[in-house]
C-alpha positions in Angstrom: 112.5 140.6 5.9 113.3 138.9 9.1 117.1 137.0 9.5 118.1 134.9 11.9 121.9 134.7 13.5 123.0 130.9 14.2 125.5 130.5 16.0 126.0 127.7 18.9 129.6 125.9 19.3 128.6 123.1 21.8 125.6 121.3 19.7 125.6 119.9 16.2 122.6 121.7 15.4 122.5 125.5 14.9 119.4 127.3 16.6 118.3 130.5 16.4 119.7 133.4 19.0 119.0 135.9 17.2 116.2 138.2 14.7 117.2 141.0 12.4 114.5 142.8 10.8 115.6 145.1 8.1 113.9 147.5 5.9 115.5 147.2 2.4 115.4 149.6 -0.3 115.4 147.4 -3.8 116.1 150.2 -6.1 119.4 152.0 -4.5 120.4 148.4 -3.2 120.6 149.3 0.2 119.0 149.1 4.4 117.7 151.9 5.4 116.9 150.5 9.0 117.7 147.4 11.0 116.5 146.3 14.4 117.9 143.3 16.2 115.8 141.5 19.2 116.7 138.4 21.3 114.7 135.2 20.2 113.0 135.5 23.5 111.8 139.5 22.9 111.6 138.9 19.1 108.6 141.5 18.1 108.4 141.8 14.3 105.0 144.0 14.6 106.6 146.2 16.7 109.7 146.3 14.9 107.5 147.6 11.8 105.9 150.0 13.8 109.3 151.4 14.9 110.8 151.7 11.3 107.9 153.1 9.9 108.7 156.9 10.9 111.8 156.6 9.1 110.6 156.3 5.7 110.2 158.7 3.3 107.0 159.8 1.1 105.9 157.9 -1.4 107.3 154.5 -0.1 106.4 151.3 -1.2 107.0 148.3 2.1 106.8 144.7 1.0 106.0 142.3 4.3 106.1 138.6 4.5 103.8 136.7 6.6 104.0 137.0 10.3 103.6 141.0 10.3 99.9 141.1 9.4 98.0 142.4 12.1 94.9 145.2 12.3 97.0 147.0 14.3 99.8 147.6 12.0 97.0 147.7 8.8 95.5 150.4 10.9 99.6 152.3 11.3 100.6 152.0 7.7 97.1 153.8 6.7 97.5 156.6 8.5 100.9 157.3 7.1 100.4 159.9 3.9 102.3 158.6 0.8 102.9 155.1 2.0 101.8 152.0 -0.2 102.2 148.4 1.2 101.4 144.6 0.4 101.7 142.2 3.0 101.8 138.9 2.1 99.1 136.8 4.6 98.3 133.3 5.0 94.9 132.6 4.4 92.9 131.9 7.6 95.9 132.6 9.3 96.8 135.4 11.8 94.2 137.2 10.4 91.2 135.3 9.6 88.9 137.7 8.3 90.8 138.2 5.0 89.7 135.0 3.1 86.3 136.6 3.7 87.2 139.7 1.9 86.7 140.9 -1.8 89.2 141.0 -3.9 88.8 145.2 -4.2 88.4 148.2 -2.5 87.2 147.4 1.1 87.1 151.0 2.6 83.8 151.6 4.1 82.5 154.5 6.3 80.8 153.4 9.2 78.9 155.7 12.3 79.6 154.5 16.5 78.6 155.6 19.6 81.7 155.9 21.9 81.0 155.6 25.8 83.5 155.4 28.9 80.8 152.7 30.2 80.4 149.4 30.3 
């Protein structure tokens, strides 16, 4: 999950300064692994992507919305043992997904790869 830090002395209202994103183990009650950005570099993809090597086998990583992205779909497959569910917004980030079955979409598929336009 993502946090934010408030803090701001001179205005009434509080804004954010600050993300936290955290990987939280729910059955020992603990983090595991925390990276703070600026509001201004805040990367929560990246900040997946980063904590993801530190995870043991056989994990099971709960996202909230803003993570999804092929790219990081395409990271958490290739890591043996690891299960996810990332919650998505239909039609959001990633509009595709409202098109999907609800199943098994793996799918083997054959391309021609070229250096040329």
């Amino acid at each position: 999950p993502t946090s934010k830090y408030v803090c701001d002395f001179s205005k009434n209202k509080p804004y954010c300064q600050m993300y936290v994103n955290t990987l939280y183990d729910l059955l020992n009650k603990s983090y595991q692994d925390c990276i703070s950005q600026p509001k201004t570099a805040m990367d929560e993809r990246g900040s997946v992507l980063a904590m993801l090597d530190h995870l043991p086998d056989d994990s099971i990583v709960m996202m909230d919305r803003g993570y999804p992205s092929f790219n990081l779909i395409e990271n958490l497959n290739r890591h043996q043992g690891l299960h996810y569910l990332i919650r998505a917004k239909l039609g959001g980030s990633i509009k595709e997904i409202q098109n999907l079955p609800d199943g098994e979409c793996d799918q083997a598929i054959a391309c021609r790869v070229t250096t040329s336009n």
